[in-house]
N, C-alpha and C positions, 0 to 999 in steps of 0.2 A: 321298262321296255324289253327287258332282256327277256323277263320270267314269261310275258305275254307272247314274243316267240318263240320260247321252247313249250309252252302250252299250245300254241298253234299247231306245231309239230306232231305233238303227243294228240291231240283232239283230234287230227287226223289221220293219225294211224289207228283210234279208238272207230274214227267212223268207216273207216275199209275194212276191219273186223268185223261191224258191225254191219256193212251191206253184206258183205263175204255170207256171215250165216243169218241175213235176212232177220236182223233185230234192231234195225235202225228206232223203230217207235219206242221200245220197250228202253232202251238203252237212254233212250234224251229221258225216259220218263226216271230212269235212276238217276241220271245227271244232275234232271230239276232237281230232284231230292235230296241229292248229295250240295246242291247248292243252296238249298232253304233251309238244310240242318245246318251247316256254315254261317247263315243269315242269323238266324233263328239262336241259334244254341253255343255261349261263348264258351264252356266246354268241348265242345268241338275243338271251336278255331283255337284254345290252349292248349290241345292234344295234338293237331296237327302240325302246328309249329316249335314244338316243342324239343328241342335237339337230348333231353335227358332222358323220354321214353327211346328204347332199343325197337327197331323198325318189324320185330318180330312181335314185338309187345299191340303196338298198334294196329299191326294187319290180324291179327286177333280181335281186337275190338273192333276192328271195320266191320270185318264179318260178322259179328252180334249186331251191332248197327244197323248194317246193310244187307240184313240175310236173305231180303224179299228180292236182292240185285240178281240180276241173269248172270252168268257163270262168266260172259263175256265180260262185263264189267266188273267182277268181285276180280276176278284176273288181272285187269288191267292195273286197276288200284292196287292189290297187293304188290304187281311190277312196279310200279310208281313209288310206292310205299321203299322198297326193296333195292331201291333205286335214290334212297334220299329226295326225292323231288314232292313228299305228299302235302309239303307246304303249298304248294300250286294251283291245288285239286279244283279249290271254286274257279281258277282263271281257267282249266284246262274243260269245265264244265260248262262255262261262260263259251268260250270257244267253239267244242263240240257244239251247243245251241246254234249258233250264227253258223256254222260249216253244214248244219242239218239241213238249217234255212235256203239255203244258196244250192246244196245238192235237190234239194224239193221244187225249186224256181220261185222260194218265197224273199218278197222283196219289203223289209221293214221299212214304213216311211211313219214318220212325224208331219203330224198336220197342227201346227198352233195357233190360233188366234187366239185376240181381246177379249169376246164372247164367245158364246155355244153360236156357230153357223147353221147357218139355213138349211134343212135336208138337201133341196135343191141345189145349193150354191156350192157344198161340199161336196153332190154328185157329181157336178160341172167339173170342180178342182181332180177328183178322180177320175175320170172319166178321160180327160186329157193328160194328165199323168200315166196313167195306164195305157193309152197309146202307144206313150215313146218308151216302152222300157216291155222286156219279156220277164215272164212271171206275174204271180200274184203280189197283189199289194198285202200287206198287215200293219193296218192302220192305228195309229195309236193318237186320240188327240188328248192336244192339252190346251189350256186356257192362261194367258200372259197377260192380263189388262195393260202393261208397260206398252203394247204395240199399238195402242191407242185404237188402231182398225185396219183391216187385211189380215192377209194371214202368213205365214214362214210355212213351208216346205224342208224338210230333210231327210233327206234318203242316202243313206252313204258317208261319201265325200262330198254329194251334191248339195246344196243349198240354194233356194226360190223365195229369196225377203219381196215377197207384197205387202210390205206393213206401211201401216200411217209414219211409224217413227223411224221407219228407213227413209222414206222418203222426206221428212221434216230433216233427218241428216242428211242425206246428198243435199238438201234444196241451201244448209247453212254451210255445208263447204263451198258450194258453187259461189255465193256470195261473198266468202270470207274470200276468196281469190283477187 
């Protein structure tokens, strides 16, 4: 919990850098990268973690890494680096994403059901979603056969159970009373 607010911290002082000289796009686009070499490449993540390389040693190999990075983010990182904290870096990239998100008015929601829904039906679900909320939607669905039928909603902190198996649970606590 700790490391993900001192990455909040950090990802937003990378994005007022980053509107400051007008490389907001460019910047999440090294972020994602910086977070799929992390994914991607356990070399990485034993380099970055690693307390026996000297932080001189690795902001060297950042920058072989990462030379395609704008000056603004080879900066930051080498600060972080420099700073002992480059253990971080995917939470502080993970961060930066969702702080991009929210300065752009993009609003990430999960739409899950049982099955694939109806063009229509998931229009309808959007459509009245998108009313009560400013921004854009970015929709991401997924498919839960467990929900038997209906769909979950999740945006946020928010959550919208229309499912078959929400409602077969309230209908067994109601009874078990």
């Amino acid at each position: 919990m700790k490391s993900t607010k001192v990455a909040s911290r950090y990802a937003k002082a990378l994005l007022e850098l980053a509107v400051e000289q007008n490389k907001v796009d460019s910047v999440l686009g090294d972020m994602h990268f910086l977070l799929q070499t992390n994914i991607e490449e356990k070399d990485f993540r034993t380099l970055i973690e690693s307390p026996l390389i000297k932080a001189d040693k690795k902001v060297s190999i950042f920058k072989l890494i990462f030379e395609q990075f704008e000056d603004v983010t080879i900066s930051f990182v080498e600060l972080i680096t420099k700073n002992g904290r480059e253990a971080i870096l995917p939470y502080i990239a993970e961060e930066f994403d969702a702080q991009v998100k929210a300065y752009k008015g993009i609003v990430p929601m999960t739409l899950t059901s049982a099955h694939p829904l109806h063009e229509e039906t998931k229009q309808t679900i959007l459509d009245k979603i998108q009313g009560s909320i400013k921004g854009t939607l970015e929709v991401t669905e997924e498919i839960d056969a467990s929900l038997i039928g209906g769909f979950v909603v999740k945006m946020g902190d928010m959550q919208i159970d229309a499912s078959v198996l929400n409602q077969f649970n309230n209908l067994k606590q109601r009874l078990a009373r």
